[in-house]
N, C-alpha and C positions, 0 to 999 in steps of 0.2 A: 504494500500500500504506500509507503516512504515511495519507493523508488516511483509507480505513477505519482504523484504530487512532486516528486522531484522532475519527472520528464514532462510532466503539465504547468510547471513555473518556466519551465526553460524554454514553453513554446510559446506561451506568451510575448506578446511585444512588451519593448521598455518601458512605454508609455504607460501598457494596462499593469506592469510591476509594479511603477511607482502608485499607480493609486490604486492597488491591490494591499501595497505595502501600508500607505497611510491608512487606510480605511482600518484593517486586520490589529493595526496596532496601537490605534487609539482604540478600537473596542475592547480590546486585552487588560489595555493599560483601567480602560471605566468601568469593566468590569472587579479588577484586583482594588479600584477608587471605592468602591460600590460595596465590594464586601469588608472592606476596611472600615469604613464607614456604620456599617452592622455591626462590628465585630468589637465597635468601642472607638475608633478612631476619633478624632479630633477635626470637624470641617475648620481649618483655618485659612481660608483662602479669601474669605467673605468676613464682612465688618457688622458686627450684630445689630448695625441699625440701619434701618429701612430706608430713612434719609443719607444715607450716607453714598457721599461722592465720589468716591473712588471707583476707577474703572474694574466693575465686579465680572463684564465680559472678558480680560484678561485671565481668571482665575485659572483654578484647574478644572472646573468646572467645564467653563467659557471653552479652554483651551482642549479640552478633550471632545466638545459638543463639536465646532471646527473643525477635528481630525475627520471625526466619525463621516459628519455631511461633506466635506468636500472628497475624503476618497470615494465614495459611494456613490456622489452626483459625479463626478469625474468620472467614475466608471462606467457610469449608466452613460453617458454621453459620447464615452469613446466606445461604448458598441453599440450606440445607436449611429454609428457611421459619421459621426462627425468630428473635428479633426484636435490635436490638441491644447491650440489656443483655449477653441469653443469648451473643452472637458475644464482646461483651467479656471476659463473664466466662473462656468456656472459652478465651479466646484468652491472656487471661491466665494461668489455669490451665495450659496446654498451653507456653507461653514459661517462666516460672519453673520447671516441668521439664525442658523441655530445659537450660537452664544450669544445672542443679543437676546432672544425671548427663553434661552436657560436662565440668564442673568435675569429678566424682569420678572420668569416666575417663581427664582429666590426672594427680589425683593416682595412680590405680592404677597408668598407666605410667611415674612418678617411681617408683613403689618400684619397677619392675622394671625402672630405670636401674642398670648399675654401674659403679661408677670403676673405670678399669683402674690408677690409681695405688696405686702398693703402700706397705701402711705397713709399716714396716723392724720397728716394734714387735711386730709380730704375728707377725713370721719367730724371735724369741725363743721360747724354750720348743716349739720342734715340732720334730717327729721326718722324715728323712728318711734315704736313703742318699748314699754318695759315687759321685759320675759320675767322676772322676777324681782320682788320688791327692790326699795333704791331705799337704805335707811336715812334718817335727817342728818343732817350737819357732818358727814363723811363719816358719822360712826362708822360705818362697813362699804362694803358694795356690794351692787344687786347686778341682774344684766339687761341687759338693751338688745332689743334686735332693729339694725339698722341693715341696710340696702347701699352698699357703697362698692365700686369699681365694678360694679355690674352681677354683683351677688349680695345672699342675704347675708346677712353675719349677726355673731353674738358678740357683746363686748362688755364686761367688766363697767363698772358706771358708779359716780359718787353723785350726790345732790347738798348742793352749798348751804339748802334751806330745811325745807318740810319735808317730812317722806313721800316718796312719791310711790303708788301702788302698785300692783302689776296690771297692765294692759293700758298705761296711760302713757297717751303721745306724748312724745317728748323732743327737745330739741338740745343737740349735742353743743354744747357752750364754750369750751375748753377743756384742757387736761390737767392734772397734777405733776409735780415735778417727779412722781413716781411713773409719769405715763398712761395713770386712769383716765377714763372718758369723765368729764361734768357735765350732766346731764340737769335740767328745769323742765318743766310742762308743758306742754306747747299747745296753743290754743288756736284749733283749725278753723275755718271758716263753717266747717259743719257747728262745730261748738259752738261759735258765737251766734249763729243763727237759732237754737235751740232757746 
């Protein structure tokens, strides 16, 4: 079996070697990319933010998607009878689009990355009710359930005043130098209607 694929390379024109060759060994190469990648590897090629400017079509990414399309359009071109210019060009053509829409469909799914770390900041100023009592004047704390970065959450909560009960709106006012929520009552426009 060697020796045919040995006597079927060497009948080959130059031409279809070389993009026989590029095609064969960026696929090798994105393959061993690919399970490396599974297997624990570290994508460092790309900048983990979505906004970010650097040329992410260079990567290895970029530069393996390249390989793949231009040997293969190259190929497909020089047996459909047209000459090697014409296989370069569109092989060209056809590689420099693939790493330009591998690279935007990395960035699309950076933006549809999210951090499950919560900023404390952002629990400021929202409305939520009490899960379980909030005692008076920071004797203890009770919990809150608030709605923040796109989920619901429970939080830990002091009240500066009265005790506030459980199932009573509230509005998140500040934190303690410990990092507790300060929680008050908060009065919706259902309530004042009532």
């Amino acid at each position: 079996m060697l020796l045919d694929l040995t006597t079927w390379w060497q009948h080959l024109p130059f031409s279809e070697q070389i993009f026989w060759s590029i095609g064969l060994v960026s696929n090798v190469l994105f393959v061993i990319y690919v399970a490396a990648q599974f297997l624990g590897g570290h994508d460092t090629d790309i900048d983990a933010s979505p906004d970010s400017s650097d040329l992410g079509i260079l990567s290895i990414r970029g530069l393996l998607a390249f390989g793949m399309f231009m040997g293969w359009t190259g190929l497909i071109v020089l047996q459909a009878g047209l000459g090697m210019t014409a296989a370069l060009v569109a092989g060209t053509l056809a590689g420099i689009l693939a790493s330009w829409l591998a690279w935007r469909l990395i960035l699309l799914l950076l933006r549809l990355q999210v951090s499950g770390t919560l900023d404390p900041e952002r629990v400021v100023g929202q409305t939520g009710s009490v899960h379980l009592r909030i005692p008076a004047r920071q004797h203890n704390t009770g919990k809150v359930m608030i709605e923040v970065q796109g989920s619901l959450r429970e939080f830990d909560a002091v009240s500066e005043a009265e005790e506030i009960p459980t199932g009573t709106p509230i509005l998140i006012v500040g934190r303690t130098e410990e990092g507790v929520f300060i929680a008050q009552p908060f009065e919706t426009t259902h309530d004042k209607l009532i």
